[in-house]
RODO-2510 file (C-alpha; in nm, 4 decimals, decimal comma):
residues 362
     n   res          X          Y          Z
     1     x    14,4895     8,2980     1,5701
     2     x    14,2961     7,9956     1,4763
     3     x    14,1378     7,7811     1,7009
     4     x    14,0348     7,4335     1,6374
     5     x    13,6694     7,3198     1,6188
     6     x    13,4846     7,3310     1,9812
     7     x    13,3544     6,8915     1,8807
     8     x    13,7091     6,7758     1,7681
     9     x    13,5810     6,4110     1,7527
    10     x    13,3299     6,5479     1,4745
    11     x    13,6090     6,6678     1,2747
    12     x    13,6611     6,3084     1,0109
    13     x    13,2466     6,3305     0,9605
    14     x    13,2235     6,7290     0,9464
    15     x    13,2932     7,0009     0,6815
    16     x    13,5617     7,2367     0,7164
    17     x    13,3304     7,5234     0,7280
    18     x    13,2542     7,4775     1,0929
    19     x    12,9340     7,6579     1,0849
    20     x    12,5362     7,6313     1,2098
    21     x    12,4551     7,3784     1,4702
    22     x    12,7413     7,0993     1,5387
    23     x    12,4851     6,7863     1,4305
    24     x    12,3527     6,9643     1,1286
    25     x    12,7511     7,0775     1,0148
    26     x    12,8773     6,7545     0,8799
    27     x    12,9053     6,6215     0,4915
    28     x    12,5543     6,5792     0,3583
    29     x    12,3625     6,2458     0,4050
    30     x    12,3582     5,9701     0,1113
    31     x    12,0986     5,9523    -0,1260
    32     x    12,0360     5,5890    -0,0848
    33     x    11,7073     5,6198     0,0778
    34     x    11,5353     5,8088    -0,1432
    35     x    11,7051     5,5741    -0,4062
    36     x    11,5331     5,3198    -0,2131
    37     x    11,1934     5,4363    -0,2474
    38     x    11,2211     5,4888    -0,6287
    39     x    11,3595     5,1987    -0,6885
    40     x    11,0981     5,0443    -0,5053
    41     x    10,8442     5,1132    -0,7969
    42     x    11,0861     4,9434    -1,0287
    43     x    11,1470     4,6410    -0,8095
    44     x    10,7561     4,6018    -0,7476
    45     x    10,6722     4,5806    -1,1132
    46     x    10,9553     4,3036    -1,1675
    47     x    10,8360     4,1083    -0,9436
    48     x    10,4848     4,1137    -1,0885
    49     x    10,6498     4,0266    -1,4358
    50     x    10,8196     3,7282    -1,3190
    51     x    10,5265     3,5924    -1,1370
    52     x    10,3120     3,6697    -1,4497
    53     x    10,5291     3,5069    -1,6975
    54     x    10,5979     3,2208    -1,4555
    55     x    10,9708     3,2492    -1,4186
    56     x    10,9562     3,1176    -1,0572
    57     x    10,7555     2,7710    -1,1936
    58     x    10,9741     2,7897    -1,4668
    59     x    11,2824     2,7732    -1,2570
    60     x    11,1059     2,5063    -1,0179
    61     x    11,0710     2,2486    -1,2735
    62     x    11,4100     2,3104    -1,4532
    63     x    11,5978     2,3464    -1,1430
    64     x    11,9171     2,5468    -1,1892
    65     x    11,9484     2,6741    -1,5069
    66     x    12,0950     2,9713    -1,7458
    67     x    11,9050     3,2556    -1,8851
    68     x    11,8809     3,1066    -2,2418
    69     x    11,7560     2,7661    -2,0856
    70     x    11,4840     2,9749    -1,8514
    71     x    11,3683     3,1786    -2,1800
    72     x    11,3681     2,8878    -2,4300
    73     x    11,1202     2,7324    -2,1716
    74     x    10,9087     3,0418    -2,1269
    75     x    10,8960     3,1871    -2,4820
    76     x    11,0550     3,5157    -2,3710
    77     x    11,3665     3,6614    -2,5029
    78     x    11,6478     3,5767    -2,3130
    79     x    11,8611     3,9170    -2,2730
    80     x    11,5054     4,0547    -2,1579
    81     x    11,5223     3,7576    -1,9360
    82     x    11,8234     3,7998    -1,7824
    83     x    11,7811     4,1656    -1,6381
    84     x    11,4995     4,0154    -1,4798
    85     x    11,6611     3,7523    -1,3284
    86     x    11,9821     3,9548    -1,2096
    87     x    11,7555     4,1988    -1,0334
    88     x    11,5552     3,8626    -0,8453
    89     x    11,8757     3,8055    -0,7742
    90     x    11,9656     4,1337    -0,6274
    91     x    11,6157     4,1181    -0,4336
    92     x    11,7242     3,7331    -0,2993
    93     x    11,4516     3,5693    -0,4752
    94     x    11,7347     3,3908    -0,7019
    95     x    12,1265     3,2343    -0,6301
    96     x    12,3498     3,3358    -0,9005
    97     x    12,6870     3,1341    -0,9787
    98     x    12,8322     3,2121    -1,3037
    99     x    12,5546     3,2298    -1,5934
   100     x    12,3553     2,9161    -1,4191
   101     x    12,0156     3,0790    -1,2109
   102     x    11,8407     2,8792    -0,9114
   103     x    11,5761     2,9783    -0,6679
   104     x    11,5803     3,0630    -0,3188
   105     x    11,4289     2,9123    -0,0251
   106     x    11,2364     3,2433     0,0055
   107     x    11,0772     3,2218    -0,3664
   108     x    11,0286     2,8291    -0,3615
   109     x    10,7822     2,8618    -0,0745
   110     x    10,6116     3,2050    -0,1184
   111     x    10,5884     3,2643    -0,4752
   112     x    10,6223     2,9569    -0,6696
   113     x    10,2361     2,8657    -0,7311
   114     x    10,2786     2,5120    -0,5299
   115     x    10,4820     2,6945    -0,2876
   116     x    10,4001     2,5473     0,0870
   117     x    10,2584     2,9189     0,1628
   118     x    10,2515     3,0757    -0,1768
   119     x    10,1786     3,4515    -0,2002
   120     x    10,1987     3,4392    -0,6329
   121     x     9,8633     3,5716    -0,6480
   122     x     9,8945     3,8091    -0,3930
   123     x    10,1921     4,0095    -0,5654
   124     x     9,9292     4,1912    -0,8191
   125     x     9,6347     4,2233    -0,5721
   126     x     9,7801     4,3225    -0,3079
   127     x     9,8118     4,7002    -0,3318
   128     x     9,4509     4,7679    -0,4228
   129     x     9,3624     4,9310    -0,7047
   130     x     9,7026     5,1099    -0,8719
   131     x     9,4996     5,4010    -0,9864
   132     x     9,4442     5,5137    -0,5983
   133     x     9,8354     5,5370    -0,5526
   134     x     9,8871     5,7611    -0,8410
   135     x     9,6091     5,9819    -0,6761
   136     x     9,7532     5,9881    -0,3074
   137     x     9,8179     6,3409    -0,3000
   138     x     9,4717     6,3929    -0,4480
   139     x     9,3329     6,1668    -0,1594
   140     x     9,5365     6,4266     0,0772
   141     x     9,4271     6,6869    -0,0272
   142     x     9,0484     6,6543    -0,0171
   143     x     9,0542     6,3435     0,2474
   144     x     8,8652     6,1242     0,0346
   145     x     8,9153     5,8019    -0,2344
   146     x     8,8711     5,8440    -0,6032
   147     x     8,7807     5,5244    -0,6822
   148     x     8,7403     5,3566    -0,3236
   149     x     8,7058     4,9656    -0,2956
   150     x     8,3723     4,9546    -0,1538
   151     x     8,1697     5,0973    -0,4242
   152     x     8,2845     4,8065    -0,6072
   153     x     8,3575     4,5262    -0,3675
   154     x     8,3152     4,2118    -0,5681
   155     x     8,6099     4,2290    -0,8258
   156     x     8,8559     4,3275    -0,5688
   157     x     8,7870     4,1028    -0,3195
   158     x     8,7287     3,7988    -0,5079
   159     x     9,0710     3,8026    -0,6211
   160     x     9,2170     3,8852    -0,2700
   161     x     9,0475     3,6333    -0,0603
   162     x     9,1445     3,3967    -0,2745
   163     x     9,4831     3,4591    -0,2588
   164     x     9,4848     3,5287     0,0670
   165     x     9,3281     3,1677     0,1782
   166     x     9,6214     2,9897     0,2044
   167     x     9,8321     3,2283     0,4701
   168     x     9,4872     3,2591     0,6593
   169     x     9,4190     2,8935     0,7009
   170     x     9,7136     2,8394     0,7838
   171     x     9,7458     3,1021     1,0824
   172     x     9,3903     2,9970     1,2083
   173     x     9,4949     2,6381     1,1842
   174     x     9,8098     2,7091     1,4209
   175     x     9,6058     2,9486     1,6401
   176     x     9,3343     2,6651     1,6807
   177     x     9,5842     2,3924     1,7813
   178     x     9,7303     2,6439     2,0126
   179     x     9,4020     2,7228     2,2302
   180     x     9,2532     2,3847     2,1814
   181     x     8,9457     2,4010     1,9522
   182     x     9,0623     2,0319     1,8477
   183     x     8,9362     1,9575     2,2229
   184     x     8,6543     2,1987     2,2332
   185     x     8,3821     1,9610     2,0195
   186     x     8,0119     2,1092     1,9147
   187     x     8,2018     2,4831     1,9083
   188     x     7,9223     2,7702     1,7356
   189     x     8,1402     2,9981     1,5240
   190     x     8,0425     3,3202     1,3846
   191     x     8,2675     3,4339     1,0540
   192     x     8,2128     3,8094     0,9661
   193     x     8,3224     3,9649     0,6241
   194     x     8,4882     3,5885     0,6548
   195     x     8,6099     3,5984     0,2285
   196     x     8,6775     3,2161     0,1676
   197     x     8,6099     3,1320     0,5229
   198     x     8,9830     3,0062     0,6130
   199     x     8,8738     3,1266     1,0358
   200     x     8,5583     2,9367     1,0288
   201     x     8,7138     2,6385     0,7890
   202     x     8,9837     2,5936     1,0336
   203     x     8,7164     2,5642     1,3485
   204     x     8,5391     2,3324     1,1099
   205     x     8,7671     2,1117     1,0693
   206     x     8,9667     2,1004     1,4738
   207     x     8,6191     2,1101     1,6490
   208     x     8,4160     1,7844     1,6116
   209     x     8,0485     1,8226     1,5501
   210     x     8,1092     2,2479     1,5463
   211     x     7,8671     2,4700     1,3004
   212     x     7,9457     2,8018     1,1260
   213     x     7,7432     3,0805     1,0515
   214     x     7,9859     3,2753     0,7634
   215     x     7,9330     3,6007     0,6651
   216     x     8,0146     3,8355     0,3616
   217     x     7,8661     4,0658     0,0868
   218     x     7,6776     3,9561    -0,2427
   219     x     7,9045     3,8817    -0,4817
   220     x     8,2018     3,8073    -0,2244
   221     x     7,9988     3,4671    -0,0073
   222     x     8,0017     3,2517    -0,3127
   223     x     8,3481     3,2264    -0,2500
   224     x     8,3121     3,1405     0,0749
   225     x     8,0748     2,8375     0,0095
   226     x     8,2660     2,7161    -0,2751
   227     x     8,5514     2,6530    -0,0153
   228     x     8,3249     2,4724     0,2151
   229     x     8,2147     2,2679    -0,0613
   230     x     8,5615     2,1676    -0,2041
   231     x     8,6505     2,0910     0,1799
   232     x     8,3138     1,8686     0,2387
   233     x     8,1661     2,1531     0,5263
   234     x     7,9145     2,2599     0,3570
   235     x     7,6774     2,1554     0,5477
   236     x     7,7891     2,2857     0,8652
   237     x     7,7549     2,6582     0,7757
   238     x     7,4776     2,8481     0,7226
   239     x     7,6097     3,1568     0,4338
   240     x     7,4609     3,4790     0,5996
   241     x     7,5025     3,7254     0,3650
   242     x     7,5085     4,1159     0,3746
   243     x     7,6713     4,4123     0,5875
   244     x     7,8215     4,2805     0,8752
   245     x     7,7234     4,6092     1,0328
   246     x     7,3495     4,5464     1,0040
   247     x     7,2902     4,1677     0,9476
   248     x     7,1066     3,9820     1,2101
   249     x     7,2744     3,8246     1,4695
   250     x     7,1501     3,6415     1,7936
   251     x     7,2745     3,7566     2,1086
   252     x     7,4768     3,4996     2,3706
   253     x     7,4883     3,2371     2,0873
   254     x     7,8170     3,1934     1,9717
   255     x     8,1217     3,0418     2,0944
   256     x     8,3633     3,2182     1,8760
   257     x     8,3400     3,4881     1,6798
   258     x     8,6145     3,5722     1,3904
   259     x     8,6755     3,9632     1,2782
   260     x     8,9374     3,8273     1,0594
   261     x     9,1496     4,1724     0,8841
   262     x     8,8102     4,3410     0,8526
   263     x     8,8520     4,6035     1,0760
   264     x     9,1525     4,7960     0,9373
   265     x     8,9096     4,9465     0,6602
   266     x     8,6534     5,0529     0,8899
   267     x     8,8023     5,3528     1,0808
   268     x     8,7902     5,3370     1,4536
   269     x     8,4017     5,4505     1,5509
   270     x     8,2639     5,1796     1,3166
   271     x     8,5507     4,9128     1,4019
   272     x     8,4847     4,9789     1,8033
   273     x     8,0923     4,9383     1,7156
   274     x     8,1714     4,6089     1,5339
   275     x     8,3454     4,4849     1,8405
   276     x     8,0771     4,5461     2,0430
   277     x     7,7718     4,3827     1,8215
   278     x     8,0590     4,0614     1,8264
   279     x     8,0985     4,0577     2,1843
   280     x     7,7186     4,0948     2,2283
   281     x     7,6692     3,7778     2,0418
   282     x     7,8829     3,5516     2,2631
   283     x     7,8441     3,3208     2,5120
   284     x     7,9608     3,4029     2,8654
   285     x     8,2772     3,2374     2,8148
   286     x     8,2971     3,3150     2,4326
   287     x     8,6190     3,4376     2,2855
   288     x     8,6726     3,7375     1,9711
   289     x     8,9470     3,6337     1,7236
   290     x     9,0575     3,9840     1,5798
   291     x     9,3233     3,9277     1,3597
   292     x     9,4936     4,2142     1,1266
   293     x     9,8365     4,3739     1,0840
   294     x     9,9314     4,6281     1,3553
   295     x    10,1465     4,8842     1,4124
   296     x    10,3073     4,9833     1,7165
   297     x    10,1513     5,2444     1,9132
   298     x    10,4269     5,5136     1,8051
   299     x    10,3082     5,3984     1,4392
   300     x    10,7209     5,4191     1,3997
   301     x    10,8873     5,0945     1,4689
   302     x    10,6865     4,8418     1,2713
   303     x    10,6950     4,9672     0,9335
   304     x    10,4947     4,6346     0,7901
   305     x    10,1729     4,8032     1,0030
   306     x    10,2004     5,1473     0,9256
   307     x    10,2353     5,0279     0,5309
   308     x     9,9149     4,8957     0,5411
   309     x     9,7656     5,1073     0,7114
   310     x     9,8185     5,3791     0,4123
   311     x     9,7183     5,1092     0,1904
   312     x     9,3882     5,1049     0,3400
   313     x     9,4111     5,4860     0,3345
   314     x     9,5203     5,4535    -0,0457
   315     x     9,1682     5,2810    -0,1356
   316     x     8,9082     5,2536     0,1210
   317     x     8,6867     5,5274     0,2420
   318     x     8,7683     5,5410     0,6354
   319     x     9,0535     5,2411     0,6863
   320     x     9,3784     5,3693     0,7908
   321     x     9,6675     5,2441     1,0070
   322     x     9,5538     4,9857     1,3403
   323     x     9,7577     5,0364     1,6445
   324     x     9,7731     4,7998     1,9446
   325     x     9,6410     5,0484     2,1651
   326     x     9,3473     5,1170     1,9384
   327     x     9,2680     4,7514     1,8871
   328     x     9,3118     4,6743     2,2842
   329     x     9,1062     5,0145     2,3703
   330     x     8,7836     4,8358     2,1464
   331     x     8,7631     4,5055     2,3179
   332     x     8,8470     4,6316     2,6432
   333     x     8,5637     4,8925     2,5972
   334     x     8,2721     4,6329     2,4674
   335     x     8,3781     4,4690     2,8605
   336     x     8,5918     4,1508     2,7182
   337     x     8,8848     4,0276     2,9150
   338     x     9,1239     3,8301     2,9173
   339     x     9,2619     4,0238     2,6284
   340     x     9,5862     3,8735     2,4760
   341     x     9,7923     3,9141     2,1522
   342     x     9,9404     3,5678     1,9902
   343     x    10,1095     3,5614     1,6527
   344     x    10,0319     3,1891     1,4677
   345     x    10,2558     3,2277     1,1937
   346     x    10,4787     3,5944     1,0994
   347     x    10,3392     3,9112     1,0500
   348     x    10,0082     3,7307     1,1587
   349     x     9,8913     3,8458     1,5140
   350     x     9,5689     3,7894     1,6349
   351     x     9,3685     3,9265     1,9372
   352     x     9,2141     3,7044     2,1538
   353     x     8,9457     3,8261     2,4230
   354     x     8,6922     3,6362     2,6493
   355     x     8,3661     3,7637     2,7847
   356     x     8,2756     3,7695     3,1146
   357     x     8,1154     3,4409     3,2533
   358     x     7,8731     3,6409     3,4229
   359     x     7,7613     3,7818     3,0850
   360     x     7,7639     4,1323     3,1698
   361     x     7,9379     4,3567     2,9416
   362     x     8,0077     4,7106     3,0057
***
């Protein structure tokens, strides 16, 4: 006698076979995610072509245009072209209609080199050195970095906090507005591993009569101070330079202080101790402005997070993945309060935390 299967509503998704465990005993999964993932390798290194060969200016200046027209302007040849620009397309960095090619939205503010927040030269710096992701599973294995960033900090992060200026001043910028530094005049701001300074720039320039002490290593604080002279500060900051983990700082002095996406390569003992030497030199009343990219506290559900964190994992000796309840369990534990999470501008969140008036800090 037969007898039907014992989950008849699994019958359209499930094999005939009828066998093993009912959610396992169904026709096997696509392939599309791992697809995905490959692909992704592919995608990456297009995008890094067009920004390199400048298809995205290109297509700015010429506004809609075909694949011969885009090539004839960029010296390329045009049936190399047009792969490129069909996968853009496919990626919805470029509208399509017939042979004729225009930009998105998307690409005409984040990767067209005028672009209002333009990411161009963040596409090739971005991952860290490529070398370290070909060597992951070597980095597994024995836990640590072939080639990690900080024996070499200077030609990496020249490059990055340069590109990264723009999206940073502009988050600190909104932030500032938001808590009222443009009201808070004579503010003393303290800018650790600060790159190009956008934190302390942004204080700068909302807080009437407020000075700057910016910090970074040799070979990274020139940057910093060529900023502040191009924006006319220079003369408000004082360039500190060296390991923010042993430079000197006075205690109860500052107003702010800015750990601006510094702690995510500094692995949780050395990140907590940074906290605490920050909130040491506030003011009763001072505030820490932690920003960084997070991940939930399941490291599952905000995939933008946990990708950086393996970045950092991928080429710095102890950073790794930041969760909320990491970042909260620091400040809480240097005795800050007040502890609250605001996001400027997307993907940008920032920690803020007060000390105590009554200066004490556990």
């Amino acid at each position: 006698m037969t007898t039907d299967s014992p989950f008849p509503e699994l019958k359209k998704s499930h094999s005939m076979a009828r066998t093993g465990r009912p959610w396992r005993d169904r026709k096997p999964p696509p392939s599309a995610p791992v697809w995905a993932l490959i692909q992704g390798f592919g995608s990456y290194w297009t995008l890094v072509a067009a920004v390199e060969l400048g298809v995205f200016d290109s297509a700015e200046r010429l506004g809609p245009s075909t694949a011969v027209e885009l090539a004839g302007e960029l010296a390329v040849s045009a049936p190399h072209l047009r792969h490129v620009l069909d996968a853009l397309v496919s990626f919805g960095l470029f509208d399509q209609v017939d042979d004729c090619y225009e930009l998105t939205e998307t690409a005409e503010r984040y990767l067209c080199a005028d672009g209002a927040a333009t990411m161009a030269s963040l596409v090739r710096i971005a991952p860290g050195p490529l070398g370290n992701w070909e060597q992951l599973a070597q980095t597994v294995r024995t836990g640590k970095v072939q080639t990690p960033i900080e024996h070499d900090p200077a030609p990496f992060y020249g490059p990055l906090v340069t590109a990264t200026f723009p999206t940073q001043h502009r988050a600190a910028t909104r932030l500032g507005i938001s808590v009222g530094w443009p009201r808070r005049p004579g503010l003393r701001v303290l800018d650790l591993g600060a790159g190009r300074a956008p934190w302390a720039i942004a204080v700068l320039e909302q807080s009437a009569g407020s000075t700057a002490v910016i910090n970074d290593l040799d070979g990274v604080i020139g940057f910093a101070a060529e900023t502040l002279m191009s924006q006319g500060l220079r003369d408000r900051a004082e360039l500190r330079p060296g390991d923010f983990h042993n430079i000197r700082l006075e205690s109860e002095h500052y107003d702010i202080v800015v750990l601006g996406h510094i702690c995510r390569t500094e692995g949780d003992e050395r990140a907590a101790g940074l906290v605490r030497r920050a909130a040491e030199a506030l003011v009763p009343g001072g505030q820490i402005v932690l920003a960084d990219y997070f991940a939930d506290n399941d490291r599952k559900h905000n995939a933008f997070g946990v990708h950086m964190g393996l970045t950092m994992l991928a080429n710095t000796e102890r950073g790794g993945v930041l969760t909320h309840r990491q970042v909260y369990g620091w400040l809480a534990g240097a005795g800050l309060e007040a502890i609250r999470l605001v996001e400027p501008i997307g993907f940008n969140q920032v920690y803020l935390a007060t000390k105590p008036l009554g200066g004490q800090l556990t």
